[in-house]
N, CA and C of each residue as an Amber inpcrd file, in Angstrom:
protein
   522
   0.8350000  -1.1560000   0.0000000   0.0000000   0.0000000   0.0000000
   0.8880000   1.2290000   0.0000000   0.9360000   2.4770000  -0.9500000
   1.5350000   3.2600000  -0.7120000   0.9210000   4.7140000   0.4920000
   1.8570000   5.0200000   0.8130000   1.6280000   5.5840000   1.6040000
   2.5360000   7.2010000   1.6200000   2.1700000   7.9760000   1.9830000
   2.4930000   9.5710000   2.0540000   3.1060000   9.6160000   3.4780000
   4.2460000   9.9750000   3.9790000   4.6640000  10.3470000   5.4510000
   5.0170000  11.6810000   5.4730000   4.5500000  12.2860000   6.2490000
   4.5790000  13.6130000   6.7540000   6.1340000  13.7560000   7.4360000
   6.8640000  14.3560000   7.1090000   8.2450000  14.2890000   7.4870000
   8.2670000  14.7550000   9.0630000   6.7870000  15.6140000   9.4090000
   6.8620000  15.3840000  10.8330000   7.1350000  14.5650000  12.2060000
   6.7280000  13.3850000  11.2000000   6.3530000  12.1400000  11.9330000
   7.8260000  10.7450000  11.5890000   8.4670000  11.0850000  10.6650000
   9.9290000  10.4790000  10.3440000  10.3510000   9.6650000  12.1690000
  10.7730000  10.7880000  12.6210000  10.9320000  10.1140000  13.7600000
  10.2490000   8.7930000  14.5030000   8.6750000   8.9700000  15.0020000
   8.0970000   8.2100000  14.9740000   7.9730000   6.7900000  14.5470000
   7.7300000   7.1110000  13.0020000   8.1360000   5.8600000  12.2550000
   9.3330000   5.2750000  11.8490000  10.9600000   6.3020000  11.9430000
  11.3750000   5.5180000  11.7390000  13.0320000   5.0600000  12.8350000
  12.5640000   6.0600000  14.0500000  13.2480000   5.8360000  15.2990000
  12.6330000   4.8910000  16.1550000  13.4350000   3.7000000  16.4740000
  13.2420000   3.1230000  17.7580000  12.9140000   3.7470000  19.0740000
  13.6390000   5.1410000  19.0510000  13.9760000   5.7980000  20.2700000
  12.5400000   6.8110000  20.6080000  12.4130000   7.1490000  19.4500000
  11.1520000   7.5220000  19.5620000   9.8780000   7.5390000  20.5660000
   9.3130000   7.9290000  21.0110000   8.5070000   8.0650000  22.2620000
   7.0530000   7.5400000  21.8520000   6.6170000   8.0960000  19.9710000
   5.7910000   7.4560000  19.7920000   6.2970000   6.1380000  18.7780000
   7.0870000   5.3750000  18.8660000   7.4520000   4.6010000  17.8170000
   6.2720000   3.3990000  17.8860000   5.8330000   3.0280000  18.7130000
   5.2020000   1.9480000  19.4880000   3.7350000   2.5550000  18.2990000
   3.2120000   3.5460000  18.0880000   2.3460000   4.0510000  17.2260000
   2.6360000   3.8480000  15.9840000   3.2290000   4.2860000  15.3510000
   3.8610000   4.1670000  14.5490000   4.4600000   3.1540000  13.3040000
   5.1720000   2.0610000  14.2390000   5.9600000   0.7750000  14.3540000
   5.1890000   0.1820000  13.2220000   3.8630000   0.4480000  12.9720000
   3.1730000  -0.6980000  11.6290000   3.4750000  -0.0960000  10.6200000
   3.7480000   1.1160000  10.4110000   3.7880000   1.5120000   9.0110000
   4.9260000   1.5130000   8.6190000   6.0900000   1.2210000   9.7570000
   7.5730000   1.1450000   9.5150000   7.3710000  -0.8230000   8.7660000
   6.9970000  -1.5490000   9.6320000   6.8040000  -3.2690000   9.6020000
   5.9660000  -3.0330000   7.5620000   4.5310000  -2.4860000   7.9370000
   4.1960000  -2.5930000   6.7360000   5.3300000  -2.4190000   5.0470000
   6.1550000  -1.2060000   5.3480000   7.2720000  -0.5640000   4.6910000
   8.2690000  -1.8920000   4.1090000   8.8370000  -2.4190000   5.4640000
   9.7720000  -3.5870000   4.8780000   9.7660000  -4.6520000   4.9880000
   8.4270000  -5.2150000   5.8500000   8.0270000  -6.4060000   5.9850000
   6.9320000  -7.0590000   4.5610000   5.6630000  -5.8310000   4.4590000
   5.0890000  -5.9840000   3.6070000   5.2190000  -4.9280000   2.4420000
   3.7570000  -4.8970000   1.7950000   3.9260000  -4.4530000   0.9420000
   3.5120000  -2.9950000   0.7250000   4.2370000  -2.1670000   1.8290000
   4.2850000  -0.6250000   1.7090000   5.3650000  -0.0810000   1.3960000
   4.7190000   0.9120000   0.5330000   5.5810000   1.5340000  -0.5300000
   5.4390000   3.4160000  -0.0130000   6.6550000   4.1800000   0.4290000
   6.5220000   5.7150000   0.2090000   6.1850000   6.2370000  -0.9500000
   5.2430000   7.3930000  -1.2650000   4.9990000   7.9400000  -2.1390000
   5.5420000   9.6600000  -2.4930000   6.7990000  10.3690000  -2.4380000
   6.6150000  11.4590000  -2.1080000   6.9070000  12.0390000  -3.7440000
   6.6510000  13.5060000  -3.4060000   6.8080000  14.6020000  -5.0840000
   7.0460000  16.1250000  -4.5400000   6.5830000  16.4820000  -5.2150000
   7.0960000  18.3420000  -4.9530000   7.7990000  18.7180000  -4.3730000
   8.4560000  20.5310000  -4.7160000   9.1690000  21.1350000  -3.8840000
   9.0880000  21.3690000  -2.3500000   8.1510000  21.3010000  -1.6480000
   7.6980000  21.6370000  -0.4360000   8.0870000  20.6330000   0.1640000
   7.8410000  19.0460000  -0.3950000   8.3270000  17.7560000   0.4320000
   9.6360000  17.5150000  -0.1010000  10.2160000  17.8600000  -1.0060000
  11.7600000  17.7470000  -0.7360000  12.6020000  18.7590000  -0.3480000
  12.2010000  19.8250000   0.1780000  12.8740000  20.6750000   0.8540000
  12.7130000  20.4740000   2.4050000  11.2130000  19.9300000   2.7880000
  11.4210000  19.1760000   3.8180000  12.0120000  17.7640000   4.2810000
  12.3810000  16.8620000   3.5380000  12.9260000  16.1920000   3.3440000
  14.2500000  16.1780000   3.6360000  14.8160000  17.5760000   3.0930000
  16.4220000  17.8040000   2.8400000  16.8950000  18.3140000   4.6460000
  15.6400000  18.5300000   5.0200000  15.7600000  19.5660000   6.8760000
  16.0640000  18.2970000   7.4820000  15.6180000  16.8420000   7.1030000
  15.3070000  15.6420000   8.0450000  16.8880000  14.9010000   7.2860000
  17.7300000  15.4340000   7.7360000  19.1370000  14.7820000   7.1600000
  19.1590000  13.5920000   7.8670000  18.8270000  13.7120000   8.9110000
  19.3230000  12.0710000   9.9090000  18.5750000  10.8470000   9.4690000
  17.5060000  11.0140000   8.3730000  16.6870000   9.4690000   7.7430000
  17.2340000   9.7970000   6.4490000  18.1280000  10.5760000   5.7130000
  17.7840000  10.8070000   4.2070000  18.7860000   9.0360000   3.8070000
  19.9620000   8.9250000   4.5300000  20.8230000   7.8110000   4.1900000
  19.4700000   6.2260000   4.1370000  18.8940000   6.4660000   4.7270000
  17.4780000   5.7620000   5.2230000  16.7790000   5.1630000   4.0230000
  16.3210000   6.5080000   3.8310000  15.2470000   7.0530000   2.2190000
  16.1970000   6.5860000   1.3020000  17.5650000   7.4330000   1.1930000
  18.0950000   6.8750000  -0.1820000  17.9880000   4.5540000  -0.3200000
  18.4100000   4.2530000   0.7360000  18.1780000   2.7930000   1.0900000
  17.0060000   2.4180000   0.1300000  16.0520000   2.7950000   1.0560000
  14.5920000   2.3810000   0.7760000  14.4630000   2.8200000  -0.5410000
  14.3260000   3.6480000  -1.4300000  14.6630000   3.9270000  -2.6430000
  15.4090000   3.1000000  -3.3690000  16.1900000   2.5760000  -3.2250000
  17.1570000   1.5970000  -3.7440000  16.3730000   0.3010000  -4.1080000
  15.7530000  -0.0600000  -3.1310000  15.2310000  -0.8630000  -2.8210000
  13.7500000  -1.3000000  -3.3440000  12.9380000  -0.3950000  -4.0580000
  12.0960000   0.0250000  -4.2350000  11.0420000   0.5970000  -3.7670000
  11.1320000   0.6210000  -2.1810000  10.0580000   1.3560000  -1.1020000
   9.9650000   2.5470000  -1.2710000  10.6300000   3.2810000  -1.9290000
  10.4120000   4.7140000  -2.0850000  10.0570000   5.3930000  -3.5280000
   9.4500000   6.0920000  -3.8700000   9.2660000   6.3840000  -5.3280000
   8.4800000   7.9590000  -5.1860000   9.7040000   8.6360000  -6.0890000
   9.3960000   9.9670000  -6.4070000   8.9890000  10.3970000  -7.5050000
   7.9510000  11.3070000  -7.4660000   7.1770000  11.0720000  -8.8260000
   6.5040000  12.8380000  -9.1780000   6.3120000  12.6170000 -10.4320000
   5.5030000  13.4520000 -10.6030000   5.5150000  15.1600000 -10.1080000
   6.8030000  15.3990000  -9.9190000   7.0510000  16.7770000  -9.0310000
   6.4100000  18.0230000  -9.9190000   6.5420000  18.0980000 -11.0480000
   5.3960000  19.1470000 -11.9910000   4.3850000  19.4800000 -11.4130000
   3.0010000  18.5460000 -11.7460000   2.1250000  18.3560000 -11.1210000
   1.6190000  18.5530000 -10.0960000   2.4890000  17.8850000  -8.8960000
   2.1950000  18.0380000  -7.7620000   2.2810000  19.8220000  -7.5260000
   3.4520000  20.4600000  -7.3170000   3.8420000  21.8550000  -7.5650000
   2.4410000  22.7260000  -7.7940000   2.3450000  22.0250000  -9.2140000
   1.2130000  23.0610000 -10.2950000  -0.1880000  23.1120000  -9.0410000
  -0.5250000  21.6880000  -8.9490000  -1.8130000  21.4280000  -7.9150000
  -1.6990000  22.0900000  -6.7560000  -0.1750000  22.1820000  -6.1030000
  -0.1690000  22.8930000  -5.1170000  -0.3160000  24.3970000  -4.7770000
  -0.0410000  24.9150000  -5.7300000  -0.2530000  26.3810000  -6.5130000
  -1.9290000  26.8240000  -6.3640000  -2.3310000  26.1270000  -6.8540000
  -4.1720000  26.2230000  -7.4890000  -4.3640000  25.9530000  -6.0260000
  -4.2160000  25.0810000  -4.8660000  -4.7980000  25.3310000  -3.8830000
  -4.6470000  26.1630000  -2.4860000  -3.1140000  26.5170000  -3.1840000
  -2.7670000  27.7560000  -1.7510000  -3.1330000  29.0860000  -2.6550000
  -3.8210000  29.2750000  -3.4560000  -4.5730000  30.4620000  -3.9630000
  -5.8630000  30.5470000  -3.7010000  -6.6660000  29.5470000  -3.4300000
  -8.0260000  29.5940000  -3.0260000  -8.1320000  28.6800000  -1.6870000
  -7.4350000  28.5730000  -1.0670000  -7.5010000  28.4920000   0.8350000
  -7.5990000  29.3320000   1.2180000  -8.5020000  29.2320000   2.2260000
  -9.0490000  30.3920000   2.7600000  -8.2870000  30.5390000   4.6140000
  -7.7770000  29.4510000   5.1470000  -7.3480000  29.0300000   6.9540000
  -5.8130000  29.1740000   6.2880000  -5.5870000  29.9460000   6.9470000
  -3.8150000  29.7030000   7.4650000  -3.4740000  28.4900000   8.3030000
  -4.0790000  28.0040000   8.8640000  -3.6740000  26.8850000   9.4540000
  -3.6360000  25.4080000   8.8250000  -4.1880000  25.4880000   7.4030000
  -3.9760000  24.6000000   6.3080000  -2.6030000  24.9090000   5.6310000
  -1.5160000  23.8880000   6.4400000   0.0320000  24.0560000   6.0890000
   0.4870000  22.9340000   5.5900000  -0.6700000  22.1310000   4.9920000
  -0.0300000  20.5140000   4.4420000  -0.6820000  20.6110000   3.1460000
  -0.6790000  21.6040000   2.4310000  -1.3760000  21.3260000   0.8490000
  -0.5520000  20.4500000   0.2400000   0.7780000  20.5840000   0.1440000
   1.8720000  19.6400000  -0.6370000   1.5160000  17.8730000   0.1090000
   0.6930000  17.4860000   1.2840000   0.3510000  16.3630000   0.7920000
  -0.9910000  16.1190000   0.2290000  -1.4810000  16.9700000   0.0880000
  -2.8530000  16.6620000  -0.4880000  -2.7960000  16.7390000  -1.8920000
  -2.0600000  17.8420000  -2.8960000  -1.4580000  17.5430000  -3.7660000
  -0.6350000  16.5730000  -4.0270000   0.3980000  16.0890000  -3.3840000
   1.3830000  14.6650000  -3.3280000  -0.1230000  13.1410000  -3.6690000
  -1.1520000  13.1580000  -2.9550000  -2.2110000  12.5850000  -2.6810000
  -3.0400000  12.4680000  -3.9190000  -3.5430000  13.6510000  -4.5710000
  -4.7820000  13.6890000  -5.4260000  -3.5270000  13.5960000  -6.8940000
  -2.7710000  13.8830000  -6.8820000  -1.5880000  13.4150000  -8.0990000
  -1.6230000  12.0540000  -8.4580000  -0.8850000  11.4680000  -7.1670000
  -0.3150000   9.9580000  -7.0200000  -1.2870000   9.4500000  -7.1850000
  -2.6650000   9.5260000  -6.2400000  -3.4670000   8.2230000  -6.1850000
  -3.7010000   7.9910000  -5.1710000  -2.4910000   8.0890000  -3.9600000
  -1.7750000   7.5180000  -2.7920000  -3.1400000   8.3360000  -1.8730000
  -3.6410000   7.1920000  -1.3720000  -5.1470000   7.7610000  -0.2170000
  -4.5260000   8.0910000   0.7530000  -3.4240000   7.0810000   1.4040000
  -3.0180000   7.1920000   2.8040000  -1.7760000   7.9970000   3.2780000
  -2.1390000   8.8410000   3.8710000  -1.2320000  10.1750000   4.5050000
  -0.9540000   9.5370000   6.3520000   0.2140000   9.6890000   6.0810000
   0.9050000   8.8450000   7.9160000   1.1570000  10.3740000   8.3060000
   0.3880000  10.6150000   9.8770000   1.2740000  12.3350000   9.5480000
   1.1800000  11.9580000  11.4390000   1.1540000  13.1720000  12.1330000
   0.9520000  13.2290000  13.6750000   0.0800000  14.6330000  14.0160000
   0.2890000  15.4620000  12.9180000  -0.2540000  16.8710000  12.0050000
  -1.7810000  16.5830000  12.5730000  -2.7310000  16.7260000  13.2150000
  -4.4360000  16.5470000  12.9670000  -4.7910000  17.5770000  12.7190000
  -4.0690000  18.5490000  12.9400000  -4.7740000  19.5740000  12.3700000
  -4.9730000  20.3440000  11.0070000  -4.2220000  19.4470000  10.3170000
  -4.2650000  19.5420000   8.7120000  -5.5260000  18.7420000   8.2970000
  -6.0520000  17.5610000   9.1350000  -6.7280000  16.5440000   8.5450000
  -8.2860000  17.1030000   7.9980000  -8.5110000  18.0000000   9.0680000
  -9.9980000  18.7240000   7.9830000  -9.9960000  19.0730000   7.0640000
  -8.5350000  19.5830000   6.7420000  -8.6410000  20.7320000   5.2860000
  -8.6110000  19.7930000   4.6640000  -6.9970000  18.6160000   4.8270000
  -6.6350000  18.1360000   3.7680000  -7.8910000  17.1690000   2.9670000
  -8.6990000  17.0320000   4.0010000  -9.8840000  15.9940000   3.9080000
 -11.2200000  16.2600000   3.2120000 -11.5410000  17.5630000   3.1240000
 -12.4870000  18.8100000   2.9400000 -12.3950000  18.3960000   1.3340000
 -13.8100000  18.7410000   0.9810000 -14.1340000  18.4750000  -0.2590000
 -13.9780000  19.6410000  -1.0080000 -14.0570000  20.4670000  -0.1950000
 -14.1660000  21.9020000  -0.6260000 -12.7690000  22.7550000  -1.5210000
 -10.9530000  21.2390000  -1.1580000 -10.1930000  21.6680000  -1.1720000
  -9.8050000  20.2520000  -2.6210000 -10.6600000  19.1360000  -2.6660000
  -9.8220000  17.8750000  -3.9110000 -11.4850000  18.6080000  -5.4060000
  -9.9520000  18.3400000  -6.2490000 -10.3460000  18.0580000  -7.6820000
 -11.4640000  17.3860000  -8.2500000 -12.2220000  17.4540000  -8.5970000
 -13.6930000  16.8090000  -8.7460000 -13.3890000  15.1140000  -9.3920000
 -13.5380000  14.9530000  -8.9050000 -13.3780000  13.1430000  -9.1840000
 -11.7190000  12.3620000  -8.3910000 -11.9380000  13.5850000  -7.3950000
 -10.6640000  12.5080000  -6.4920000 -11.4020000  11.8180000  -5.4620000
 -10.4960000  11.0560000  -4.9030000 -10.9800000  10.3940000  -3.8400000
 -10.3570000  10.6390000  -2.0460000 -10.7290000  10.9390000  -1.5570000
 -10.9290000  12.0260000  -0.1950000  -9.4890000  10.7440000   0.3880000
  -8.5640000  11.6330000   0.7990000  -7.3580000  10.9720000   1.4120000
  -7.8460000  10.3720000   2.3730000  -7.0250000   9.3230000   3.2520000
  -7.3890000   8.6790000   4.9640000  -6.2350000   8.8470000   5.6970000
  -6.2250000   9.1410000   7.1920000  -5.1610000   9.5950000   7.7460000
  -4.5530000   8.1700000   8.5650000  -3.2560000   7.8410000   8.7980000
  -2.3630000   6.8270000   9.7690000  -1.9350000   8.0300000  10.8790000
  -2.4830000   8.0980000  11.8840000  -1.8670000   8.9890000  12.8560000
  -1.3980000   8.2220000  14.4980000  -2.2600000   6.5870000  14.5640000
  -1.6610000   5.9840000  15.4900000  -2.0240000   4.8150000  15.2960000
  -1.5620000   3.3670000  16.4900000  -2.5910000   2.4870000  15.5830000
  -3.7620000   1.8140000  15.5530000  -4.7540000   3.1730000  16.0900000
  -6.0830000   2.6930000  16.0390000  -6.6920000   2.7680000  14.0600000
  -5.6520000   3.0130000  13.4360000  -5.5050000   3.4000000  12.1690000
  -4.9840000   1.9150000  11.5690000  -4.6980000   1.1260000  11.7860000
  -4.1230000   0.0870000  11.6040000  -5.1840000  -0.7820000  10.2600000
  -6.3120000  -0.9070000  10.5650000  -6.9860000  -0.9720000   9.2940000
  -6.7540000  -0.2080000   7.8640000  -6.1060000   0.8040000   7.9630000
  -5.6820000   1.4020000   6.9190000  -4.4280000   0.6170000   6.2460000
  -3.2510000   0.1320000   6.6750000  -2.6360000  -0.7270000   6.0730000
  -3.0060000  -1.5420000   5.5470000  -3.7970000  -1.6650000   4.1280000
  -4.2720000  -2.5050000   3.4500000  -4.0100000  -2.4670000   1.7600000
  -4.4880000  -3.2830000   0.8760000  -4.5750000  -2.8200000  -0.6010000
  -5.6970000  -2.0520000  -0.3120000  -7.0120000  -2.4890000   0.6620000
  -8.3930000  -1.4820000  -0.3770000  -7.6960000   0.0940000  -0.7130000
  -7.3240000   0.2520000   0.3080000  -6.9120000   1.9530000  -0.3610000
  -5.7370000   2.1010000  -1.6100000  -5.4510000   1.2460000  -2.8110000
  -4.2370000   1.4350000  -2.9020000  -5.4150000   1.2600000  -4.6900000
  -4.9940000   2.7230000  -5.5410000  -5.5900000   2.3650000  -6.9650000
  -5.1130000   1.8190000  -7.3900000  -6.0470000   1.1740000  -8.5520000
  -4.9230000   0.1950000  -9.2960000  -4.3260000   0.5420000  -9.9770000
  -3.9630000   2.0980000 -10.2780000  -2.8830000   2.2810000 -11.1150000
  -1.3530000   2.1560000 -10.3050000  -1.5580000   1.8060000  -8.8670000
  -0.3800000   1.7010000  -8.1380000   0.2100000   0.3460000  -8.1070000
  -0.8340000  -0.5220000  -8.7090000  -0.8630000  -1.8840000  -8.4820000
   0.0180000  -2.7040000  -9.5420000   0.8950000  -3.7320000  -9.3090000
   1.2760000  -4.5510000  -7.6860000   1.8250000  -3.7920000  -7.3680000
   1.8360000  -4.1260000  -6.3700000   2.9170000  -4.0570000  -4.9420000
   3.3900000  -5.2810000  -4.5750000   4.6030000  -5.1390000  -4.1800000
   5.7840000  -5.8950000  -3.9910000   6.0570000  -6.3270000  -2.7490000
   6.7080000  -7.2230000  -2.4410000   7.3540000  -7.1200000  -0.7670000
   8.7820000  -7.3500000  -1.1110000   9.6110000  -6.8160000  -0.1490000
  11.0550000  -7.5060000  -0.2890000  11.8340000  -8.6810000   0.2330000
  12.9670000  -8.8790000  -0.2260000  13.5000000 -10.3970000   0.6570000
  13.3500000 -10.1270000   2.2180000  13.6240000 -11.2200000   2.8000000
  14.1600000 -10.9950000   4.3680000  15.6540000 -10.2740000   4.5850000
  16.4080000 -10.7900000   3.6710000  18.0630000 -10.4450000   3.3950000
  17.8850000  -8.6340000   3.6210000  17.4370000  -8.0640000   2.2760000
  17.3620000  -6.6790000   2.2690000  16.1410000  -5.9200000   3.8220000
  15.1370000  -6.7140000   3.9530000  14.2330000  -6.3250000   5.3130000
  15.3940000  -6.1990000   6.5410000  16.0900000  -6.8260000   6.4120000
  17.4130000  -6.8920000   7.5370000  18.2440000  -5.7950000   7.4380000
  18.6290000  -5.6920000   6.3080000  19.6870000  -4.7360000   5.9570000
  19.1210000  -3.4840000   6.3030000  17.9940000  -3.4250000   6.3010000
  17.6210000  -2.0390000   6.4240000  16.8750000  -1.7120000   7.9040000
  16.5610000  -2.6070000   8.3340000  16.4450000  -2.6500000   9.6070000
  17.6040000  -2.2250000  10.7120000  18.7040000  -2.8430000  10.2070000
  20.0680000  -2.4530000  10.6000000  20.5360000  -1.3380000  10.4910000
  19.8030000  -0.6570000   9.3510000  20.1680000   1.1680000   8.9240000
  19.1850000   2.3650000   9.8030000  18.2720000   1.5330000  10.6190000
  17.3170000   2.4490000  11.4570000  17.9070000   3.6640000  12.1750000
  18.2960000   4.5510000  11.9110000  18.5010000   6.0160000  13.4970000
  17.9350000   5.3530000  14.2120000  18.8670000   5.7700000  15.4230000
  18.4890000   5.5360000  16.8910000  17.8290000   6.9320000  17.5440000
């Protein structure tokens, strides 16, 4: 299932040390155990991206690997444009995943953020024939790790060996 992570939440998911890792911990398991895949694009998420230096050796891994896939950064950008011109709340500061979201396909947004989740969720803010994102914020969310949310233009999805699930397990920040 691909999935969107809010670079807020990096820690979380992908520190042991972490305070909420224990929350978290499925979407890291889903990532290299099964068959979850990162979805990220635009300027906004790779400039945040570039702030979170202590997972990027991580990301590049998982990328390697195929868990990670960057896509579509035009698009996303352009979409992101069209909706920080007609938002109306300053406190809607996650358009770049809702754009990252209504681009990709990718329903599921992992964030810790709730207070993005109305806007990003708000009909008032997706493209007429998208389909309304779902949030991973702990794991009463755990039903969300699934295919139903995953279009089929994302489809298959893959899992990796145990060999490489190791290897990268071994690459976790503490």
């Amino acid at each position: 299932m691909p999935i969107i992570i809010d670079t807020n939440c990096f820690a979380n998911v992908f520190s042991r040390n972490s305070t909420k890792h224990n929350e978290f911990e499925p979407v890291l398991k889903w990532i290299i155990e099964g068959k979850g895949l990162i979805i990220y694009g635009g300027s906004k998420y790779k400039e945040e991206l570039k702030r979170a230096s202590k997972y990027l050796t991580l990301f590049r891994l998982l990328k390697e690997v195929g868990k990670v896939v960057n896509t579509l950064d035009t698009e996303i950008d352009k979409l992101q444009s069209n909706i920080e011109r007609i938002k109306k709340e300053e406190a809607f500061n996650d358009v770049h995943l809702l754009a990252i979201s209504v681009i990709t396909k990718c329903r599921v947004i992992c964030s810790e953020d709730t207070t993005s989740i109305q806007f990003v969720t708000s009909r008032e803010y997706l493209p007429k024939g998208s389909v309304k994102p779902v949030y991973y914020t702990s794991k009463k969310n755990l039903n969300l790790l699934c295919d139903k949310y995953v279009d089929k233009s994302l489809k298959p999805l893959c899992k990796i060996n145990k060999v490489l699930a190791n290897r990268i397990y071994e690459k976790l920040p503490i």
